[in-house]
N, C-alpha and C positions, 0 to 999 in steps of 0.2 A: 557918226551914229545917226539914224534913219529919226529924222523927227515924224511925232504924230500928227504933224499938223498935214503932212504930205501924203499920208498912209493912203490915201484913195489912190497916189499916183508910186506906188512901192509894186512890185511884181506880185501877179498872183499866188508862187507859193509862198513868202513873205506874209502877204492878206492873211491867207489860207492855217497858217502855223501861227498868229497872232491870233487870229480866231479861236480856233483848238485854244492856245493857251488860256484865254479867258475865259472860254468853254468850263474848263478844266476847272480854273480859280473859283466859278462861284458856284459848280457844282462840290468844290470841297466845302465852302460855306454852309450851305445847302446841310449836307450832310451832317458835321456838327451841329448847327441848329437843331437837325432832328435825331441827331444823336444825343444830345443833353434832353430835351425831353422825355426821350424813350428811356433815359435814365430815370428822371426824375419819374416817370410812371413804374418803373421796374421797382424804384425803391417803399412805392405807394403799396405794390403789390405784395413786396414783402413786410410790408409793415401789417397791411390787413391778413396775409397768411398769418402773422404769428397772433393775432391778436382772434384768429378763428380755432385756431392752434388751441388757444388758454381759455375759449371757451366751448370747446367741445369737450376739452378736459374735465371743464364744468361740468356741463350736460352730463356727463358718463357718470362723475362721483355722484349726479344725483340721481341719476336712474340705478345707481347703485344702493342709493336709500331707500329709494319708492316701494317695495317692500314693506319696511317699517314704518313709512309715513301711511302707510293704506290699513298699516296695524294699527298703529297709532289714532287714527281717522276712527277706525271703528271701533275703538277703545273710547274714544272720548263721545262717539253718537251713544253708545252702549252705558254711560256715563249717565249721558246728559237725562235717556230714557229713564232710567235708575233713579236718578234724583224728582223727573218729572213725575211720578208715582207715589213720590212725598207731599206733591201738589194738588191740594184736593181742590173742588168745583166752587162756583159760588153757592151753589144749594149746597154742599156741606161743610156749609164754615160755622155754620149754627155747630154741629158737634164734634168740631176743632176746640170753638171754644169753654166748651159743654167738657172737654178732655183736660183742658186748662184749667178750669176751675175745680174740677175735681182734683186734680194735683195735688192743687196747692189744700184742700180740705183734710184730703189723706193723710196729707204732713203734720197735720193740724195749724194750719195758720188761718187767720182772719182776714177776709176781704172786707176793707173799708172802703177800695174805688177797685170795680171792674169797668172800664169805658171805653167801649171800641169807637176809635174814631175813623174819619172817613180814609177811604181805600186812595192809596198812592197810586198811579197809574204806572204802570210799564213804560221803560226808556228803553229802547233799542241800545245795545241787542238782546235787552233782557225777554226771560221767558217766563215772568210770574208777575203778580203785583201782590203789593204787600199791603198787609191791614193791620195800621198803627193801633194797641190796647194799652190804656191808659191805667196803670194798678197800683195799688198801695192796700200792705198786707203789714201784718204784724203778728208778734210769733217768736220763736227760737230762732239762735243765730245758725244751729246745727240743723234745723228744719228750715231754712228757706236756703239752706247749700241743697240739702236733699231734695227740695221742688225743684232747684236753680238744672239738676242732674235728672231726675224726672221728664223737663221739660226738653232736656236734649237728645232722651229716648222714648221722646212719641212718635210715632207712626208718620206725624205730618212733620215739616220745619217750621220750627219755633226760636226766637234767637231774641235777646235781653238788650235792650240800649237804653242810655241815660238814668242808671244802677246808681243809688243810693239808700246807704244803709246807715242811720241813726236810733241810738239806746234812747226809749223816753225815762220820765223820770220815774215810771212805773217797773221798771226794767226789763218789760220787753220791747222788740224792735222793731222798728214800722222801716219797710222798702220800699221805697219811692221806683219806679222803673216802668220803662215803656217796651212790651211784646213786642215783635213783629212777625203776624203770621204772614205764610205767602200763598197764593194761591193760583192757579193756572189764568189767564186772563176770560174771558165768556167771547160769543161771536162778535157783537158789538165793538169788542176793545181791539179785538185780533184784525178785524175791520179798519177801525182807525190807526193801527199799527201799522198796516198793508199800505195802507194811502203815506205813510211817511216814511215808508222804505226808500232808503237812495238806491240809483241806479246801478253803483257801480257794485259788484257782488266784495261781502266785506268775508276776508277768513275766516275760519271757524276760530272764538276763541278756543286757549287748552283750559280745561278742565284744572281745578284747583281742587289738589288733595285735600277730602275734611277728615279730622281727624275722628275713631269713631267714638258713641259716647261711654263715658266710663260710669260707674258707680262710685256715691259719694260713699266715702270711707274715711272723714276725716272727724266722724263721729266723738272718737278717741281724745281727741287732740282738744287743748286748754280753748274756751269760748273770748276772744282775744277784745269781748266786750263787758266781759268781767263775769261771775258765778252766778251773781243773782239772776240774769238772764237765762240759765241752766237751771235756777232752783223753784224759775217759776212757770218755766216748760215744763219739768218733768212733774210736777203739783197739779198744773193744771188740768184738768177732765178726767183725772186720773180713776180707772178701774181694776177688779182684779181680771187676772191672763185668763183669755181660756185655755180649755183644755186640750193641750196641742197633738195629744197622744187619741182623740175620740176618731172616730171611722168617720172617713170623708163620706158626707151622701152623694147621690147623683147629679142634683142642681148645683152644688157647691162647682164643679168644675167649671161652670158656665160663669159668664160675668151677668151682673146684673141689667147690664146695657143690651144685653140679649132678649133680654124677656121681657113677655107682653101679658098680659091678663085680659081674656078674653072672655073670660066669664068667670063665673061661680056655678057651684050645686052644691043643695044640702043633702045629706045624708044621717039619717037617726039625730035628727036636729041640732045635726052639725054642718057650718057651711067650711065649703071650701074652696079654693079660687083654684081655677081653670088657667094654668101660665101655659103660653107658646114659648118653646125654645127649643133648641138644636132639630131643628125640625119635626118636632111632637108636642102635641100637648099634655103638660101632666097635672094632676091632681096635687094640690099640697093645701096642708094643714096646719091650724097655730100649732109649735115646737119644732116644724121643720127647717134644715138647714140649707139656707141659698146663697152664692156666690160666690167672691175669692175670699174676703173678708170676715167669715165665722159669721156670714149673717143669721139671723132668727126670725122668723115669722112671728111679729110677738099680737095682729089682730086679723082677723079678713072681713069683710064686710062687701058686700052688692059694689060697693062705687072702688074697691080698691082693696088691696091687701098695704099691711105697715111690717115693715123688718131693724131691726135693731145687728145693726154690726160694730165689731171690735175690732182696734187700728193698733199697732203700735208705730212710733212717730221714730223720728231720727236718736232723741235720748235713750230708747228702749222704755219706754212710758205707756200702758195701754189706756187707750182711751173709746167711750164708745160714741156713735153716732147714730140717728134714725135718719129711715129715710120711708120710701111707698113708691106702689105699682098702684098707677091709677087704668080704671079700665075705660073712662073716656079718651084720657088720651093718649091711652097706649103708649106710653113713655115712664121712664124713670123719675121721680120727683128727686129731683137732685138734694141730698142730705144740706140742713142750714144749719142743724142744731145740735150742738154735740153733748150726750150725754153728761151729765155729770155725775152720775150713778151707776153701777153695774145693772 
């Protein structure tokens, strides 16, 4: 056998076919080497096809939502709009709570504390701030359900926190509870809102169904803070009904928040006040009847007319109230003092 120590001195085809042979050897080398890697990428490759595979799948069941997500989208801007229209300005939060008070009078309860405290400001991502009112009323337990149902069908949002309700030893019952109206932010606030917006765009939240407001009807039902509380709502202010069957006048349709007194004129020495409402002005006279309430005209004079209205309360109890149309300030005097007399 030919050693390799001699191979320089071995024939040339000998050289030649030992050559070739190692030729051969490490181009098989060669080849596996880059055959296990061309493996190892081929498996790479199927591993990212499947994994493009499961999210195009993706992609497809969502473009197959997109549709209802664009419904949905415009259901909750059509929402958000909807609710912002409950959101009055800051110039008219004076007769938000001007709407609030009268509620709770209609019902016949007593304000002991009305006290608006200072405005909470907006927290992103909210869209209102709210203006804490500090109140304590007393009254029927069936009258301040009634206001409690009142307040949840105003116009504006109104909404009750830190609700308490104790019998005094007189047996009506004082509510301890704090409002919260809301109201659209002004430039100022929407301002410093902008400067604290983060960068990154946040989802629209969804809309949370509210439920709508119902009417108190629980009228009926035992006062579950005993009878006296019932016997001295329905005693209190008490007058006789009017007459439910009389012809409604023309002012009657109108509420009294509508109307302004613009003047007077006397005629055969009689005066009579000049009100603006539903876009006319009319003449009325003491016995004439104004607003929702069986109001009466019961004086007129240069500075103002006075009306006397009939309420019945949550017991079925009438009771009456005064109140006036002043013509300085062209506003309603909001009723303080409730009849005790028919």
């Amino acid at each position: 056998m030919s050693s390799l120590k001699v191979a320089a001195s071995w024939p040339l085809s000998s050289r030649l076919v030992c050559a070739g042979l190692l030729g051969a050897l490490m181009a098989v080398v060669v080849y596996v080497a880059w055959l296990g890697r061309l493996a190892e990428t081929l498996q790479a490759a199927q591993a990212e096809e499947a994994r493009l595979r499961v999210a195009h799948q993706l992609a497809q069941a969502k473009a197959g939502r997109l549709p209802a997500l664009r419904a949905g989208q415009r259901q909750a801007a059509a929402t958000l709009a909807r609710l912002e229209q409950q959101l009055p300005r800051q110039q008219e939060m004076a007769d938000l709570l001007s709407s609030i008070n009268q509620a709770g009078l209609a019902r016949g309860l007593h304000f002991v504390l009305f006290k608006p405290g200072p405005a909470i400001p907006a927290t992103l991502p909210s869209h209102y701030v709210a203006l804490p009112i500090a109140v304590q009323l007393r009254g029927g337990y069936h009258a301040i359900g009634a206001f409690a149902a009142d307040l949840a069908r105003l116009p504006r949002i109104v909404t009750v926190h830190e609700l308490a309700l104790v019998a005094g030893s007189d047996g009506v019952l004082t509510l301890d509870a704090v409002l919260h109206a809301y109201r659209l932010p002004d430039a100022a606030e929407l301002a410093a809102q902008t400067k604290l917006l983060p960068v990154k765009t946040q989802p629209m939240p969804v809309p949370r169904v509210v439920a709508p407001a119902l009417d108190y009807d629980a009228a009926d039902l035992p006062d579950p803070f005993g009878a006296a509380v019932q016997a001295v709502t329905a005693t209190q202010n008490a007058v006789a009904a009017p007459d439910l069957k009389r012809p409604r006048e023309a002012l009657e349709s109108l509420a009294l928040s509508e109307m302004t007194m613009v003047g007077s004129v006397r005629h055969e020495g009689r005066l009579s006040a000049l009100l603006q409402a539903g876009g006319r002005v009319h003449v009325v006279a003491v016995g004439q009847h104004l607003g929702h309430d069986h109001g009466l005209v019961t004086e007129i004079s240069e500075q103002g007319l006075r009306y006397r209205e009939v309420l019945q309360d949550a017991n079925g109890a009438w009771r009456a109230r005064r109140g006036g149309i002043e013509v300085q300030a062209g506003k309603v005097v909001k009723p303080i003092i409730a009849e005790a007399q028919p």
